[in-house]
One Martini backbone bead per residue (centre of mass of N, CA, C, O) as a GRO file, in nm:
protein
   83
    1UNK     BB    1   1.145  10.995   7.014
    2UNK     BB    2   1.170  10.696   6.893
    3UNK     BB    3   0.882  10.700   6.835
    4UNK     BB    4   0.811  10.900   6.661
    5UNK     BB    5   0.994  10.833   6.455
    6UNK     BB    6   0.832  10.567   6.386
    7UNK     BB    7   0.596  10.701   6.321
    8UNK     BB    8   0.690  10.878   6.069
    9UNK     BB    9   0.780  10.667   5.899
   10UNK     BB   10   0.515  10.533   5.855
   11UNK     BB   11   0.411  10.833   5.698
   12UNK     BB   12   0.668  10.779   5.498
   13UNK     BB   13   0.548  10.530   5.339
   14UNK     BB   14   0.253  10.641   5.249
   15UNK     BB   15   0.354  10.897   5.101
   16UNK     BB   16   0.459  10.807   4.879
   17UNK     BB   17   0.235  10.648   4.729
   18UNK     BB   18   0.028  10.863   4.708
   19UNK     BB   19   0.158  11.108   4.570
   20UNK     BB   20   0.216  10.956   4.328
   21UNK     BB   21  -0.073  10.912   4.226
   22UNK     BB   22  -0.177  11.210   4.232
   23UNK     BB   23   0.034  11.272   4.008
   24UNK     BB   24  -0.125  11.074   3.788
   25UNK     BB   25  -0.385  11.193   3.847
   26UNK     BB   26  -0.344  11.440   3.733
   27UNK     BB   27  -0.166  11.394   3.454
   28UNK     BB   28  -0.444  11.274   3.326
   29UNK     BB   29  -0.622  11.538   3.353
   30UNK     BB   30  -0.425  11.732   3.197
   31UNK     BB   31  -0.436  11.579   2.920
   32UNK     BB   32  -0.740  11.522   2.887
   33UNK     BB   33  -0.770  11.863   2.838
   34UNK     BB   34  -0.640  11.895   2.579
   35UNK     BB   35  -0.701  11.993   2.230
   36UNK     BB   36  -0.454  11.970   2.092
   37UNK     BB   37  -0.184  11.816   1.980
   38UNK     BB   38   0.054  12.019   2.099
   39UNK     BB   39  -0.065  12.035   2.397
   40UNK     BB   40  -0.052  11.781   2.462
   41UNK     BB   41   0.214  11.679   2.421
   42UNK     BB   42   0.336  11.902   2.639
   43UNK     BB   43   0.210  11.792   2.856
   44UNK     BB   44   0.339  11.535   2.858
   45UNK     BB   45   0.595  11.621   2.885
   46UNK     BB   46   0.590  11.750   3.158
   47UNK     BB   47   0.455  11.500   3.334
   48UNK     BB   48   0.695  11.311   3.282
   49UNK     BB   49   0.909  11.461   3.420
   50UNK     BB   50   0.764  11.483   3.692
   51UNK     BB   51   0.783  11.194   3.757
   52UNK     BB   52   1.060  11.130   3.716
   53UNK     BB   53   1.146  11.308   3.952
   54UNK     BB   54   0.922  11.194   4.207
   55UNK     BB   55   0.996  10.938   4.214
   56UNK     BB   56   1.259  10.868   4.355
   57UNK     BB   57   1.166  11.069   4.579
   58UNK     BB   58   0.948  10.847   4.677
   59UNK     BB   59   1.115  10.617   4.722
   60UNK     BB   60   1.283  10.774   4.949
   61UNK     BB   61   1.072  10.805   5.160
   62UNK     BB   62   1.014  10.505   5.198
   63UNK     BB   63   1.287  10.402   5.282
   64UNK     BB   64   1.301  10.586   5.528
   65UNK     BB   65   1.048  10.538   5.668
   66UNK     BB   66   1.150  10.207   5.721
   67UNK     BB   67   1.419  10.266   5.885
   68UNK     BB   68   1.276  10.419   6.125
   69UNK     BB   69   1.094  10.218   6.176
   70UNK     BB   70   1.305   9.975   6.233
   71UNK     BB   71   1.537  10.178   6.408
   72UNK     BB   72   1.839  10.310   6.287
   73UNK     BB   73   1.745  10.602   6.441
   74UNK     BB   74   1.802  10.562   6.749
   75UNK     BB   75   2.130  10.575   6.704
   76UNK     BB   76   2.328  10.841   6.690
   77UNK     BB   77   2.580  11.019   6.670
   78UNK     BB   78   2.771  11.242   6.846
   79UNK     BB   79   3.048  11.199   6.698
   80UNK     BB   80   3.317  11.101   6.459
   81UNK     BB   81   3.379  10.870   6.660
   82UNK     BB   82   3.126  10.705   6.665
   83UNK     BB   83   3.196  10.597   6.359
   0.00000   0.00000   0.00000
């Protein structure tokens, strides 16, 4: 099982850049793609929250993965006393 965890480790440290990449590189193509001023505005502003938000969220599947990897969760506690 903890061979697992840090393979996944590994596969979620990959995927946060991956994401973000993608989410920017569509990003710029739905901006480029809109035809009037109004419209392109619009679209930039949606893709703009859209990055805000799923920034953060690739950052922490990042570190997540780096913890997994590195063995952190490899002794979960198994009751509130082994905290």
């Amino acid at each position: 099982m903890n061979a697992l965890k840090k393979f996944l480790g590994l596969v979620w440290m990959i995927l946060g850049p991956v994401a973000m990449t993608f989410l920017f590189l569509q990003a710029v193509e739905k901006v480029g793609l809109t035809h009037t001023a109004i419209e392109r505005t619009n679209t930039m502003l949606q893709w703009g929250i859209i990055l805000f938000i799923f920034l953060p969220i690739s950052l922490g599947l990042m570190i997540f993965g780096f913890y997994a990897w590195k063995g952190e969760y490899d002794r979960l506690p198994e009751s509130s006393e082994d905290i």
